[in-house]
C-alpha positions in Angstrom: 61.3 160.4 43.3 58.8 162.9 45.1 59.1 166.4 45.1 61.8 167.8 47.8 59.8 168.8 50.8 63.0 171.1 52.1 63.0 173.0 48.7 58.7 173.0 48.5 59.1 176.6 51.2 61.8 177.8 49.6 60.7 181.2 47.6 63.5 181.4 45.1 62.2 177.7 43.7 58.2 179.7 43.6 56.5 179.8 39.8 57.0 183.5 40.1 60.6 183.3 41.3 61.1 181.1 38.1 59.5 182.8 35.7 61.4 185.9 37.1 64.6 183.9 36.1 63.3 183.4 32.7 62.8 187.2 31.8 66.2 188.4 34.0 68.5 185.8 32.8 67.3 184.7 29.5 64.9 187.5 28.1 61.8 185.9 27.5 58.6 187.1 28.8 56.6 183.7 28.0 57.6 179.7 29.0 56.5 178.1 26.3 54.4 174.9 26.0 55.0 172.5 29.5 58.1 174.2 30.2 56.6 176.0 33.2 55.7 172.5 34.5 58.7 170.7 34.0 60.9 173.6 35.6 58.5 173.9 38.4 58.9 169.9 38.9 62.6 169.9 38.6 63.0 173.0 40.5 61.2 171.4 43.6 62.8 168.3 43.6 61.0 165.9 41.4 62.7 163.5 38.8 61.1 164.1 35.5 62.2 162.2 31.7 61.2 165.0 29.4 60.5 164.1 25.5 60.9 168.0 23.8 61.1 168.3 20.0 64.4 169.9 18.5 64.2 173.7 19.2 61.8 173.2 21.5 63.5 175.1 24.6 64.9 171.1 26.3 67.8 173.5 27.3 65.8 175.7 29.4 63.7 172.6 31.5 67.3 171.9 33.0 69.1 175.4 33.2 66.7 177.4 34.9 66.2 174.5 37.7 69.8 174.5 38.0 70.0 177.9 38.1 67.0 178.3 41.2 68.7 175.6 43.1 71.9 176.8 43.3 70.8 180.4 44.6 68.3 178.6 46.7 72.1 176.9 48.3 70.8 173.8 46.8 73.7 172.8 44.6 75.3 172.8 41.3 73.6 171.0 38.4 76.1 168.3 36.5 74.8 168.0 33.0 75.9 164.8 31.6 76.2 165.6 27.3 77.9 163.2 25.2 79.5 166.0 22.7 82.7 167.0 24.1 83.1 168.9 20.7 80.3 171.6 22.1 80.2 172.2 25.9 82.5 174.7 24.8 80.2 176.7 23.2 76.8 175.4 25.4 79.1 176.9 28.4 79.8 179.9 26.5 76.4 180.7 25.8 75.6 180.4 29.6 78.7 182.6 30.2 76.9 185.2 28.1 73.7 185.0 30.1 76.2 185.7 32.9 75.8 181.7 34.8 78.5 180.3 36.1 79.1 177.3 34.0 82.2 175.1 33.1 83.1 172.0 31.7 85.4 168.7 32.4 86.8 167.2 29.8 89.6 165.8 27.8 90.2 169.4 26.1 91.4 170.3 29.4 95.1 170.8 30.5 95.5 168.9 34.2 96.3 172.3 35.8 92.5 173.8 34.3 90.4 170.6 34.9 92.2 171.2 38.5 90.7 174.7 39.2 87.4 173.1 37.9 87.3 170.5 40.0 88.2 173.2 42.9 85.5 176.1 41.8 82.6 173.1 42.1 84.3 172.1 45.6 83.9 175.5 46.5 80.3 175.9 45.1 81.6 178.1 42.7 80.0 176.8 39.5 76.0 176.5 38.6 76.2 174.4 35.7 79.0 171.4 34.8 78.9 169.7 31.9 80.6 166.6 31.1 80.4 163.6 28.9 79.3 160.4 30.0 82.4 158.5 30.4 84.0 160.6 32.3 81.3 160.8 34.7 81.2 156.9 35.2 84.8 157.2 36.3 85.5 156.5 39.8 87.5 159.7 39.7 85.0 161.8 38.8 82.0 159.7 41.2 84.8 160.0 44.4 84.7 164.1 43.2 81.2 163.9 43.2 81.1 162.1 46.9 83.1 165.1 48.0 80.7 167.4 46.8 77.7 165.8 47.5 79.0 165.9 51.9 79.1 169.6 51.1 75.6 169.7 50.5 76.5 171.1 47.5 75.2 168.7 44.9 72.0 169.5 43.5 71.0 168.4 40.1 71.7 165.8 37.5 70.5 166.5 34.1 71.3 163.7 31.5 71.0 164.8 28.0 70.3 163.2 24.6 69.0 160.7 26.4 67.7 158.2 24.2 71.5 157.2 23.6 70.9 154.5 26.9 68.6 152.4 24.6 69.6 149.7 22.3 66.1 150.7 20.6 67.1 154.5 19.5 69.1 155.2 16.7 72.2 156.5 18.4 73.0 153.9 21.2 76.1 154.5 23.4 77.0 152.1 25.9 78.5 154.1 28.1 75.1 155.6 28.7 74.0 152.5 31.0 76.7 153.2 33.2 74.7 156.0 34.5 72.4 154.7 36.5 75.4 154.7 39.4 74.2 158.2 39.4 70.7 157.2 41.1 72.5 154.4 43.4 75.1 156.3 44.5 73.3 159.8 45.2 69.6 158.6 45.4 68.4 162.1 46.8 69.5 164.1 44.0 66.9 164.5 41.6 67.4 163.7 37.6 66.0 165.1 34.3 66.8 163.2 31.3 65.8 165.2 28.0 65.6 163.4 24.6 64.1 164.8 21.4 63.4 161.7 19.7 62.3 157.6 21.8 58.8 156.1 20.3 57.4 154.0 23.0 59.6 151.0 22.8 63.0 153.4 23.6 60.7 155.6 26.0 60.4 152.4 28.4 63.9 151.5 27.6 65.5 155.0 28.7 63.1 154.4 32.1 63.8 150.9 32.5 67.6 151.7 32.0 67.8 154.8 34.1 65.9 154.1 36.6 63.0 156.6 36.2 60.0 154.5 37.0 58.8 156.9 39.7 59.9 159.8 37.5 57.3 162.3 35.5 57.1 161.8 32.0 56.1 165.3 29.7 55.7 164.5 26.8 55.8 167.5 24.0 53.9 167.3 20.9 56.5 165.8 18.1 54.8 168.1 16.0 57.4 170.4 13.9 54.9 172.9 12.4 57.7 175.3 10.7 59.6 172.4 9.0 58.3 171.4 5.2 58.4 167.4 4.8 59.7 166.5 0.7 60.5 163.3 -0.4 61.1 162.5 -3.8 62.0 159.6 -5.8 65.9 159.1 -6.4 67.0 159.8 -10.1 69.9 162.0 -10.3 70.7 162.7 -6.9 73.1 165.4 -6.8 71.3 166.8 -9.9 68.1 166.7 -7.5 70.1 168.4 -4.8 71.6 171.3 -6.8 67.9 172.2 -7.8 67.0 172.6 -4.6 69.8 174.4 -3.4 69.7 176.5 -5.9 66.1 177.6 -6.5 65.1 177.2 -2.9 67.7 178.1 -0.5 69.6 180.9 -2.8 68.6 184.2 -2.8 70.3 187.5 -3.7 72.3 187.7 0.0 73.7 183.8 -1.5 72.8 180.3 0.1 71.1 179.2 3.5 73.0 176.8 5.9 72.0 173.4 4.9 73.0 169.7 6.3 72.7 167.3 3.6 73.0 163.4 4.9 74.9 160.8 3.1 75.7 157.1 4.1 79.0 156.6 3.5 82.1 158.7 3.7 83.2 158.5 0.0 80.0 159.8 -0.9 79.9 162.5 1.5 83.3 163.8 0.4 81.7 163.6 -4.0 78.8 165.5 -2.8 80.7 168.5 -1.0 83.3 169.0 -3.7 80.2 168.7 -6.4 78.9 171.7 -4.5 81.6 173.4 -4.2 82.3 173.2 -8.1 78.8 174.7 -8.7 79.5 177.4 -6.5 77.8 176.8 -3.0 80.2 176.5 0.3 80.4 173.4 1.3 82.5 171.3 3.5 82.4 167.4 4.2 82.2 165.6 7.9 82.6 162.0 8.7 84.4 159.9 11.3 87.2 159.4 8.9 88.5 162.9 8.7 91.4 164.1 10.7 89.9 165.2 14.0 91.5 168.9 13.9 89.9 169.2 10.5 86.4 167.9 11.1 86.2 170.1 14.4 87.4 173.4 11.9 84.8 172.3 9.7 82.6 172.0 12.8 83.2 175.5 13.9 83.5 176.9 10.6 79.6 175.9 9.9 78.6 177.4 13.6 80.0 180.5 13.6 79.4 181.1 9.9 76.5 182.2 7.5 75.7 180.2 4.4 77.8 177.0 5.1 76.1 174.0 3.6 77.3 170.3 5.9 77.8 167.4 3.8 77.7 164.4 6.6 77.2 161.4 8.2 75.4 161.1 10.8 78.2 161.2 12.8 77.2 165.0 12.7 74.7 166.5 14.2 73.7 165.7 17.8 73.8 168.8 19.6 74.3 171.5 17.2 72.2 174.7 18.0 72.4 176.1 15.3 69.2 177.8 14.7 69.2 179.0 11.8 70.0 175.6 9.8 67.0 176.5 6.1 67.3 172.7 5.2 68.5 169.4 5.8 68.8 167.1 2.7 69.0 163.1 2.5 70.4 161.9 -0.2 70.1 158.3 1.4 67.3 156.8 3.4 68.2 157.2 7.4 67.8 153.6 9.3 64.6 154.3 10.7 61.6 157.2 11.6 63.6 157.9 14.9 66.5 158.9 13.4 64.8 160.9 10.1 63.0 162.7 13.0 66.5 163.4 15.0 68.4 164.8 11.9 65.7 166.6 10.3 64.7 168.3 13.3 68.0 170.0 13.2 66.0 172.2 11.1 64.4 175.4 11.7 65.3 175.2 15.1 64.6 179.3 15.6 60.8 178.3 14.5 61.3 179.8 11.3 59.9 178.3 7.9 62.5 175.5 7.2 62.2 172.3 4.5 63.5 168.7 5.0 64.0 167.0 1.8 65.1 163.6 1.2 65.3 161.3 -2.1 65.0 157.8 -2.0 65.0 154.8 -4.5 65.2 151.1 -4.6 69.0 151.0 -3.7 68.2 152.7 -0.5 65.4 149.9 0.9 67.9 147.2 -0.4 71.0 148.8 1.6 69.4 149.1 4.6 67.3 146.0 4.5 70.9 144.4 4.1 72.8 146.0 6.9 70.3 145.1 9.1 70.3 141.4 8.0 74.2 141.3 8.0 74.6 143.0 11.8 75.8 140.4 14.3 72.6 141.5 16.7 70.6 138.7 17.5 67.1 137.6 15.6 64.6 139.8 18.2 66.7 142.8 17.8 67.0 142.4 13.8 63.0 142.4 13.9 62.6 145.0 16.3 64.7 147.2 13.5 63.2 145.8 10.5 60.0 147.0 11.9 61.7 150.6 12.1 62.7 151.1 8.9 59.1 149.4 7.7 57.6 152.2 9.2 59.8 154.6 7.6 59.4 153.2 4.1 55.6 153.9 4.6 56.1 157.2 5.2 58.6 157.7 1.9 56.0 155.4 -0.2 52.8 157.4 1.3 50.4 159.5 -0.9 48.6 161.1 2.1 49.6 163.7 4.4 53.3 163.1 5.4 52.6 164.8 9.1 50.2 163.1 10.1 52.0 159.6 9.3 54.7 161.1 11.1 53.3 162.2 14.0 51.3 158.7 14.4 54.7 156.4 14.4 54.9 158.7 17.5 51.7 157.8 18.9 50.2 161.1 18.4 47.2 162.1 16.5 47.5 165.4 14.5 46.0 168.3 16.0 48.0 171.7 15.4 46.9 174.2 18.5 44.2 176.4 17.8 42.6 173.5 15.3 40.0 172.4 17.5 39.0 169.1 19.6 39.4 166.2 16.3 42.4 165.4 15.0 43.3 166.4 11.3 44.4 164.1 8.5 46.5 166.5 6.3 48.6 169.6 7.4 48.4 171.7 4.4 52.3 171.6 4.4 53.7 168.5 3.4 54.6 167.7 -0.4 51.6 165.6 -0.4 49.2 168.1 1.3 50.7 170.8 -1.3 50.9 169.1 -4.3 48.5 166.0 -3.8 50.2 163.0 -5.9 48.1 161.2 -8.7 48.2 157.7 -7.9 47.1 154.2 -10.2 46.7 150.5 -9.6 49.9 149.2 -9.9 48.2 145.9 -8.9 49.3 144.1 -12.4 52.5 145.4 -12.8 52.8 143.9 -9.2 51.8 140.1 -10.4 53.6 140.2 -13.4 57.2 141.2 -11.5 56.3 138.5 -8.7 55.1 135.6 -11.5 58.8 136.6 -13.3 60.6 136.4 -10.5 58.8 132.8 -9.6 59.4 131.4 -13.3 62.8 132.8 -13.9 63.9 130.6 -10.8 61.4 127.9 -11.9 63.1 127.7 -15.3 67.1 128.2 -14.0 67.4 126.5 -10.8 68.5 130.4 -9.6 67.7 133.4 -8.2 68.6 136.6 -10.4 68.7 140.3 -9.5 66.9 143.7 -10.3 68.4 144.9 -13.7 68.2 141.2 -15.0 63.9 140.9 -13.6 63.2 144.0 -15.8 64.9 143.2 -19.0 62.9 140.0 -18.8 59.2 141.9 -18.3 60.2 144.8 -20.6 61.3 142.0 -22.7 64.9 143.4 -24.0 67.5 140.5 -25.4 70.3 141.4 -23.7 73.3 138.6 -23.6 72.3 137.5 -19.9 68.4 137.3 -21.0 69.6 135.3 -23.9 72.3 133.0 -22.5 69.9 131.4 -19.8 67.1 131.4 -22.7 64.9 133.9 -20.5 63.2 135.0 -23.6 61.3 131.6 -24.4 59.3 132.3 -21.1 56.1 133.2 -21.1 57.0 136.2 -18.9 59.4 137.5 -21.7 58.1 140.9 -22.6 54.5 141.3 -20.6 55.3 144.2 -19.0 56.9 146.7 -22.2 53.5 148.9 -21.8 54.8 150.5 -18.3 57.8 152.7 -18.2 61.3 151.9 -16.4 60.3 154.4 -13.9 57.0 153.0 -13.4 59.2 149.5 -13.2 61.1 150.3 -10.6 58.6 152.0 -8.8 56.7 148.8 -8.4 59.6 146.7 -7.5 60.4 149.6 -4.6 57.7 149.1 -3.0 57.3 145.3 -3.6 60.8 145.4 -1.7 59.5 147.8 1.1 56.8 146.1 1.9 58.5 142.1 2.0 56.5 140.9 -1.1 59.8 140.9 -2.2 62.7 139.6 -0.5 66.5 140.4 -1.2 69.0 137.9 -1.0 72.2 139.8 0.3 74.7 136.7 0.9 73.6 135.6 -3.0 74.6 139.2 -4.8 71.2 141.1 -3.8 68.8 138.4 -6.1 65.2 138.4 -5.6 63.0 135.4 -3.9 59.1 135.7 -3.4 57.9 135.6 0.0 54.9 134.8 2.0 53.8 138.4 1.4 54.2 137.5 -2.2 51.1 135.5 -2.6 48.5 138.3 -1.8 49.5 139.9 -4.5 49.8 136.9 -6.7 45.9 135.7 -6.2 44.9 139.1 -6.6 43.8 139.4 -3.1 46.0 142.7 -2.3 46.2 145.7 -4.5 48.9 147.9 -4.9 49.2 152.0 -5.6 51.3 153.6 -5.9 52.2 157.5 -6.9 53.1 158.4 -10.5 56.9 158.5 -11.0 57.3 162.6 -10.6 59.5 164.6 -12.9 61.1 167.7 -12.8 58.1 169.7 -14.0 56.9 168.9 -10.7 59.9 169.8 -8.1 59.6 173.1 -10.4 56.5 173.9 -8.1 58.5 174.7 -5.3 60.1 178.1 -5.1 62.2 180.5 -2.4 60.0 182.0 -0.5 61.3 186.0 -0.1 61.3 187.5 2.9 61.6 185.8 5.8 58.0 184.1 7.1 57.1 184.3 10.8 58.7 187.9 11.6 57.9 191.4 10.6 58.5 192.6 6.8 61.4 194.9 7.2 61.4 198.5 5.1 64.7 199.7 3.2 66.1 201.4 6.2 65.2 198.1 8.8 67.0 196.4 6.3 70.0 198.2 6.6 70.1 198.2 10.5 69.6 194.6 10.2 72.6 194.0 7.8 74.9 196.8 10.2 73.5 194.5 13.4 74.5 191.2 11.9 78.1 192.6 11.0 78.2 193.8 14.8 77.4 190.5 16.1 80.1 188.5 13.7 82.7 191.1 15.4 81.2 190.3 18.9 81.3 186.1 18.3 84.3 186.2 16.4 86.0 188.1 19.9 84.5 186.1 22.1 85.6 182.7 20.0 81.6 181.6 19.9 78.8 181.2 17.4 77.2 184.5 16.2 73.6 183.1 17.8 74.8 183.1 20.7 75.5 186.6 21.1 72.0 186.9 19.5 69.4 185.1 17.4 68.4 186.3 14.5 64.9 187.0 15.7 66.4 189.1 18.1 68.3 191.2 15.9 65.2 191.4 13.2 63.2 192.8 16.1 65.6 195.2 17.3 65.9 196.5 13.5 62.2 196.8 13.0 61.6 198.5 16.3 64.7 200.6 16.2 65.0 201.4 20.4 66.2 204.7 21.1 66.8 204.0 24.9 67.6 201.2 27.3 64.2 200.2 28.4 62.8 200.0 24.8 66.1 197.5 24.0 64.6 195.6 27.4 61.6 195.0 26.3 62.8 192.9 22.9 62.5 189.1 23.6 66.0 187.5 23.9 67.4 190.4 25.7 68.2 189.5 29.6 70.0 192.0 32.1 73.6 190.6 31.6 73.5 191.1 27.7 71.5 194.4 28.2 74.7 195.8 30.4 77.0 193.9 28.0 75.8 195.2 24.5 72.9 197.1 25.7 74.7 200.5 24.6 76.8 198.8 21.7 73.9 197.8 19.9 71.4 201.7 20.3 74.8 202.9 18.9 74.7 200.6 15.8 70.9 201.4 15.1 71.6 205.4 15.7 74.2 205.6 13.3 72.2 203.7 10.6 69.4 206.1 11.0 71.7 209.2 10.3 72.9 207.4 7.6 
C-alpha cells in the first residue's frame, strides 16, 4: 500500500520527530544505513519487506514506527515473532527503554493474558508481540477486530520473515496463515523483516504475504566484522579445541561461542568434550527436556563466556551481541542458512570469526537427506542447487566474501572503496592466507576410470574406502576377494596422498561428477558430469590439503578491535561497570546487554563522565536509562577513580 495520507501532516511521524525518538528513547545520535528510510516509510503508512543483515538494527525499522504511531493516536504495533522462548526478554528490553510493550503467549496464566488483552483494548500497550499461531487464531483475529473499531490498531510487523517460504532454510507453515492479516485489516500497514531470502525466497515471502505493492530495502549482506574459515575436516573436535583455545581464550577465559552440529548425539559428545578440556559448555537440541534447554537458553544470555553446542534448532532470535564465534562442525543445508547462523556473530560490529570444517561425509549426508525427503522432484532440485552453491564456497580458493556476497546477488564493494566492485576482502582465510592450489585433473580421471572398471569388472557399485584402496593399490580382503587387484586401475594413484585422495573425491562428489548411491549403502556411479573429466575436456584444482602448521597462523587478537584501547585505570572501571550491570540484569531477570552493551560500558570507562550531561552524550544512553542508572553508574566510575 501507499503511504497514509491522514498520518503524512502529522508532526510526531516528521524525519526530525523520528530521529528525535531515536536519541530520546534509544541513545543514538546517528540511524544507520536505510534505516532512516524504512522508519520514515513505515512511520507514514507505507508497507515495506525489509532484507537487514544480523545486527544490522531490523529491530529499530519496526519499534520506532510503532513507537511514533502510537503517540501520533495511531495504534499499537502487533509484532508477530515465532520465538515464544524470547519476547520475554525483546519486551524487557523495551521495558528498559521505558515502551510499553507486552506479550501473548502460552507462558501466560489466563488471568495475565486477560489484563493483556484488556491494556491493548484500552490502548494501553505500544508494542505486542506474539507468535504466529496464536495470531492466526480466531480468538486472537476477533481481539484484533475489537481493536481495530477502536481505531486503535496501527501496525503489523512480521518478523523472521523468510519462515513463510518453502525456499528458506527455516520454513513454518503457520507463517502462510498470515496473510489473513492483509485481508482482514487491509488499511493497516505491514513490515516484514528477514536477515537472510536470495531472490527465489525474496519473491516467495511477497508472493506469500502479499507485499506486491510493498517497498523492498534491501541492506548490503555484507558482514564486514565477521572473519570467514573453512577448513578441511580431520579431527574435528581436535580442530575445534584449537580454536577455542588459541583464538577465543585469553587471560579473562573464553568468548561466547555457538558451535553447530547435525545431530543431537553429536551435539551432546561435543559439549561434554569441552567441558572435560575446561571450557563451559552446554548442549541444545529439540530432544532435551524443555525446562532444561530454556535454562541452558538463559544461562548462555545472561552469562559471559558460555560456549552453545546446538542444532539449529537454536538460534533464531538471539541478541546476543557479544557472541566471538560460531563453529560448524557439519556443513549447514545451504548458503542461506550458513549466512543465518553465522551471522549470529559479532552482532555488536565487533571483530568476530565464523569457522566451519567440512569433509566428504558432510556433501554425502546432505546430498542424501535431500534425495531421501518426501518433497517432490522440482523442490529436491531447487535445494540441490542450494547446497551446490554452498559447496563452492567451502571448495573455493578465492576470496570467500565476495562468493558470498554474489549467491546474494550483490557485487563486493565495502563503503568508502570506490565505484568497482572488489574481488577479495582482505579478510577471509583465503584473502589472508591465499591457498596453493595444483591440477588435480589426473587424480580426477583416474578415481572416475576406477569407479567405471570396478563396476565394469563386478557387475556392482562399491563405496569410498573400497575406490581408494583400489588406486592406492592396498590388498585388503575386500580388494582381494572380488580380484580388484588384477585391474588395470590397481595401484595408479599410490603417488598422491590419502588427503590429497579424498580431496579429489570431495569435490568430484560436490560438483555431480560423482554421484552417491544412498538406497545401495552410499556406493559411487559416474555421471553425465563424469565424462568432462574423463576426455580431459574439464580440469580440476583444487587447494593443497592444509595442516596444522597452517591453522597455527591464526592467533587472539588482544585488545578489543573497533573501540578505544583502554589504560590500567579504564580497565578497572570497565571490570567494576560490568559487575554493576550483572547485579542490575540479574535483578531485573534479563540479559546483561540489555541493561547495556558492551560498547556502551567501554565508552563510559574510557570517557570517565563526571556529571549527567557528559553520561548523555555516550551513544546507547536514552533518557529512561539516564534517570534509571544515570546516577548508579557516575557512582561506580567515582569510586574506581579514588581507588
Amino acid at each position: 500500500m501507499g503511504a497514509d495520507v491522514s498520518a503524512a501532516s502529522r508532526p510526531e511521524l516528521s524525519p526530525q520527530a523520528l530521529h528525535a525518538l531515536l536519541r530520546e528513547v534509544f541513545g543514538y545520535n546517528q540511524f544507520r544505513g536505510p534505516q532512516a528510510d524504512i522508519i520514515g516509510h513505515v512511520s507514514q503508512g507505507g508497507d515495506a519487506l525489509v532484507l537487514m543483515p544480523t545486527g544490522g538494527g531490523k529491530s529499530l525499522c519496526y519499534q520506532i514506527p510503532a513507537i511514533a504511531r502510537q503517540r501520533a493516536g495511531l495504534g499499537v504495533a502487533v509484532v508477530v515473532s515465532p520465538l515464544i522462548a524470547l519476547m520475554h526478554d525483546q519486551v524487557g528490553a523495551l521495558l528498559e527503554l521505558g515502551v510499553s510493550a507486552a506479550l501473548l503467549n502460552s507462558t501466560l496464566s489466563g488471568e495475565q493474558a486477560h489484563a493483556v488483552e484488556q491494556r491493548l483494548l484500552s490502548g494501553d500497550i505500544t508494542l505486542l508481540y506474539a507468535a504466529p499461531e496464536r495470531v492466526t487464531t480466531p480468538r486472537f483475529l476477533a481481539l484484533l477486530d475489537q481493536v481495530h473499531e477502536r481505531g486503535l490498531l496501527g501496525l503489523f510487523a512480521i518478523d523472521e520473515a523468510h519462515c513463510v517460504s518453502q525456499w528458506g532454510h527455516d520454513f513454518r507453515p503457520e507463517y502462510r496463515g498470515l496473510t489473513v492479516l492483509h485481508e482482514r485489516f487491509a488499511g493497516v500497514p505491514r513490515v516484514a523483516l528477514t536477515a537472510t531470502a536470495d531472490d527465489l525466497t525474496r519473491a516467495d515471502i511477497v508472493e506469500r504475504l502479499q507485499l506486491e505493492d510493498a517497498r523492498q530495502f534491501v541492506s548490503s549482506f555484507d558482514r564486514p566484522n565477521i572473519r570467514y574459515t573453512i577448513v578441511e575436516k580431520k579431527e574435528p573436535l581436535a580442530q575445534l579445541l584449537r580454536l577455542i583455545q588459541r583464538e577465543h581464550t585469553g587471560p579473562e577465559g573464553s568468548d561466547s561461542g555457538i558451535v553447530y552440529c547435525q545431530s543431537r548425539k553429536r551435539v551432546e559428545e561435543v559439549a561434554q568434550a569441552l567441558v572435560q578440556h575446561g571450557l563451559l559448555a552446554l548442549p541444545y537440541h529439540a530432544g532435551m527436556d524443555a525446562a532444561i534447554r530454556q535454562r541452558h537458553q538463559d544461562r548462555f544470555l545472561r552469562e559471559e563466556g558460555i560456549v552453545m553446542v546446538a542444532t539449529i534448532a537454536f538460534g533464531m532470535g538471539i541478541d546476543k551481541p557479544d557472541v566471538r564465534f560460531v563453529a560448524h562442525l557439519d556443513m549447514p543445508k545451504n548458503i542461506e542458512g550458513y549466512y543465518q547462523e553465522t551471522g549470529r556473530a559479532g552482532r555488536d560490529g565487533l571483530p568476530a570469526q565464523a569457522w566451519m570444517c567440512y569433509g566428504l561425509q558432510d556433501v554425502v549426508n546432505q546430498r542424501r537427506m535431500i534425495d531421501e525427503s518426501p518433497a517432490g522432484e522440482d523442490h529436491k532440485q531447487v535445494m540441490r542447487g542450494k547446497l551446490d552453491a554452498l559447496l563452492a564456497l567451502a571448495e573455493a580458493t578465492d576470496c570467500r566474501r565476495v562468493r558470498l556476497l554474489a549467491y546474494f546477488g550483490e557485487p563486493y564493494a565495502p563503503e568508502g572503496a570506490g565505484t568497482p566492485p572488489l574481488m577479495r576482502c582482505g579478510h577471509c582465510d583465503n584473502c589472508l592466507s591465499p591457498p596453493d592450489t595444483w591440477d588435480a585433473s589426473e587424480a580426477a580421471r583416474m578415481l572416475l576410470s576406477t569407479v567405471y572398471r570396478v563396476q565394469q569388472h563386478s557387475g556392482m557399485q562399491f563405496g569410498v574406502a573400497h575406490t581408494m584402496d583400489i588406486v592406492r593399490g592396498k590388498r585388503t580382503e575386500k580388494v582381494l576377494q572380488h580380484s580388484h587387484q588384477d585391474l588395470s586401475c590397481f595401484g595408479v594413484g599410490q603417488r598422491y596422498s590419502e588427503a590429497q585422495l579424498r580431496s579429489v573425491l570431495r569435490q568430484l562428489v560436490a560438483t555431480e561428477a560423482l554421484g552417491v548411491d544412498a538406497q545401495a549403502f552410499n556406493t559411487l556411479y559416474l555421471t553425465d558430469a563424469s565424462r568432462a573429466i574423463l576426455k580431459g575436456t574439464h580440469s580440476v584444482t583444487l587447494r593443497h590439503s592444509h595442516d596444522r602448521a597452517s591453522e597455527r597462523k591464526a592467533r587472539r587478537i588482544e585488545g578489543t578491535p573497533g573501540l578505544p584501547t583502554l589504560d590500567a585505570n579504564a580497565q578497572e572501571r570497565l571490570q567494576a561497570l560490568k559487575a554493576w550491570r550483572g547485579e542490575v540484569a540479574r535483578t531485573h531477570n534479563l540479559p546483561a546487554y540489555v541493561i547495556f552493551h558492551d560498547a556502551t560500558l567501554h565508552a563510559i570507562a574510557h570517557l570517565a563522565p563526571s556529571s549527567l550531561e557528559a553520561l548523555q552524550d555516550i551513544s546507547g544512553i536514552g533518557q529512561k536509562k539516564l534517570q534509571a542508572y544515570g546516577q548508579e553508574v557516575l557512582r561506580v566510575v567515582a569510586a574506581r577513580a579514588i581507588a
